[in-house]
Steps between C-alpha positions, in 0.01 A plus 500: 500500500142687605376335175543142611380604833190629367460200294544227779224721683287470221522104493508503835181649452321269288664206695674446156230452319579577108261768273374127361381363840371805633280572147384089530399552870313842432300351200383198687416647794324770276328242305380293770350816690302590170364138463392560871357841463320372202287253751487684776300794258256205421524382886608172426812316596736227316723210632680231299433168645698189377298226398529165385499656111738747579454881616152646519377865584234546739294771480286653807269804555551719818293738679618877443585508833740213464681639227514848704661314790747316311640853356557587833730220591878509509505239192298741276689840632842305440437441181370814358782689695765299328371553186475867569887521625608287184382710193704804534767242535380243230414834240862646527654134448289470187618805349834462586509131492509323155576130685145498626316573139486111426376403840217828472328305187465206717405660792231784390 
């Protein structure tokens, strides 16, 4: 009995989310934050803009002090702190995981 209560707490938890979806959600968030580090180390900034010839990415340089300010906004702080919750998670479900190997090659 206390193990299925301790496992409904732990999908309660995750809102149900399986080892698969939480692994895909870390790794795109992860991926996306790196792209954006990436520019903000060169100051610059990207957006995809849909044009008549399908998607393009537009490319902009910043002052420092823009990039500064935009780390200090709840967007930014989100981000890294949900990436910084997820990999203790995300490591043990690769170890202990093997449903999620497949979807790592795609993802890394």
């Amino acid at each position: 009995m206390s193990q299925q209560v301790e496992k409904q707490t732990a999908e309660d938890r995750f809102a149900g989310l399986s080892n698969v979806e939480i692994t895909f959600m870390y790794y795109r968030l992860k991926n996306y934050l790196d792209t954006l580090n990436k520019n903000l180390d060169k100051n610059m900034i990207s957006k995809q803009i849909d044009t008549p010839l399908g998607i393009a990415t537009a490319i902009k340089e910043v002052k420092p002090e823009y990039v500064q300010k935009f780390k200090e906004t709840e967007y930014y702080k989100t981000a890294c702190d949900i990436i910084e919750k997820l990999y203790p998670v995300v490591s043990i479900i690769e170890e202990c995981d093997d449903t999620v190997i497949s979807l790592l090659d795609q993802l890394k």
